[in-house]
C-alpha positions in Angstrom: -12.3 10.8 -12.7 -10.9 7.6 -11.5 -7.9 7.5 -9.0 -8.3 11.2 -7.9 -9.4 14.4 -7.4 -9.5 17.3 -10.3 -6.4 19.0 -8.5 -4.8 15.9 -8.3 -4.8 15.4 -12.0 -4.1 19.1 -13.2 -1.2 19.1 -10.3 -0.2 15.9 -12.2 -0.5 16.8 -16.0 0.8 19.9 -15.5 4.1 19.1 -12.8 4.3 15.4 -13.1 6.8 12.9 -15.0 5.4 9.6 -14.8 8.3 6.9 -13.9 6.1 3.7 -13.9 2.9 1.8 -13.6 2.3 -1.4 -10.9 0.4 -4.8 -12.1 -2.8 -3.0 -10.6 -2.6 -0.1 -13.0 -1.4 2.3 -10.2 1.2 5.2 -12.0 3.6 6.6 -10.3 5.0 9.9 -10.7 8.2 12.4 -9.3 8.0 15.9 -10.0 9.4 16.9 -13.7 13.4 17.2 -14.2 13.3 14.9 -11.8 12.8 17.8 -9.2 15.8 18.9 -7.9 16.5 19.9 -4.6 19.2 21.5 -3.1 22.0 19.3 -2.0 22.2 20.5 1.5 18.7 20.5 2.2 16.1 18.1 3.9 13.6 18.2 1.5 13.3 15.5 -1.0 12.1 15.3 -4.2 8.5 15.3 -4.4 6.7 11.8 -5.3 3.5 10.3 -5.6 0.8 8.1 -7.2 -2.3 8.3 -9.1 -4.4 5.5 -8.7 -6.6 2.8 -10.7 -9.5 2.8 -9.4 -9.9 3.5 -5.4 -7.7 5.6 -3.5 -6.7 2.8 -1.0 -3.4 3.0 0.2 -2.8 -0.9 0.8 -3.0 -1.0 -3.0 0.5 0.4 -3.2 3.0 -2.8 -3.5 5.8 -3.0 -1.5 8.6 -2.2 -3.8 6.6 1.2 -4.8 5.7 2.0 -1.5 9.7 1.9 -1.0 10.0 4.3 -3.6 7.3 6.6 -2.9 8.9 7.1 0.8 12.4 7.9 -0.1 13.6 4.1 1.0 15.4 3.9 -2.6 16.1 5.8 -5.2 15.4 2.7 -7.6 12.5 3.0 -9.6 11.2 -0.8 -9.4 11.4 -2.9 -12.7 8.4 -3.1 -14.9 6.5 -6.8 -13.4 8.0 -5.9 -10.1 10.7 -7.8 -8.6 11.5 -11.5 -9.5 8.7 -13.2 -6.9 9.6 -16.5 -5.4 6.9 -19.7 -4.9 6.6 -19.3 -1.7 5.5 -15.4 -2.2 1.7 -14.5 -2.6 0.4 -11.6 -4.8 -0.6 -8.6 -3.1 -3.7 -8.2 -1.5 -5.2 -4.5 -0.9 -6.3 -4.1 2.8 -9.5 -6.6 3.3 -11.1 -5.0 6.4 -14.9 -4.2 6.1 -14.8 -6.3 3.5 -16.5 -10.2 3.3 -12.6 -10.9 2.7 -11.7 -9.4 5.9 -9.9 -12.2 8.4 -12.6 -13.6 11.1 -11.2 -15.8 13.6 -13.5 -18.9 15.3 -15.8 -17.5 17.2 -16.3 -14.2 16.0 -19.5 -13.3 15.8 -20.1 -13.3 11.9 -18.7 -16.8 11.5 -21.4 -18.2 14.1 -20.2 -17.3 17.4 -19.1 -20.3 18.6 -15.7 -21.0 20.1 -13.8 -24.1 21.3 -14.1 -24.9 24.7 -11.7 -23.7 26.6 -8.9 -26.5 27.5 -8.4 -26.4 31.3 -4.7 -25.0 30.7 -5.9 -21.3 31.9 -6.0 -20.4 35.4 -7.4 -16.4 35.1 -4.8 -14.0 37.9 -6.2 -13.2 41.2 -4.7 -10.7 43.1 -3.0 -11.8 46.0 
């Protein structure tokens, strides 16, 4: 069972309305009749996803994860939002990963740093 646990899914066949899917296959889901809640309470409608593949929550895109936590109301547009040139696609959490940022000198990319320039002079107490 990809994307969950066995409660996960009954809970979701059995209470869930699906509202939409992201480009990574991730569905998205509010509680059936939209769940109503009382006007004057705190509570909010219940939301959630069931993912493709591994439960990561990086995976979730920005305009979901907006939904998911009540940020908006509007369910984002199937292909997500209009995406500008200068805008890269989204990229799940890479740490642990060989993807994982590794600045110079860290120890998996040889250990070696640049010399330091001269320009630091370390505190002393005075």
């Amino acid at each position: 069972m990809v994307g969950g646990t066995f409660g996960t899914w009954l809970y979701t066949k059995l209470k869930g309305e699906l509202v939409g899917q992201d480009g990574q296959g991730n569905r998205y889901y509010r509680m059936k009749g939209g769940g109503t809640v009382h006007g004057d309470s705190l509570r909010k409608e219940r939301r959630w996803v069931y993912y493709a593949g591994d439960v990561e929550a990086s995976r979730v895109p920005a305009e979901w994860h907006a939904w998911l936590h009540h940020g908006t109301d509007e369910i984002p547009p199937e292909g997500g939002p209009e995406k500008y040139s200068w805008q890269k696609e989204h990229l799940p959490n890479q740490t642990g990963t060989d993807q994982a940022y590794r600045p110079p000198g860290h120890a998996f990319k040889g250990g070696a740093r640049d010399k330091a320039t001269g320009d630091y002079e370390p505190w002393t107490p005075g």
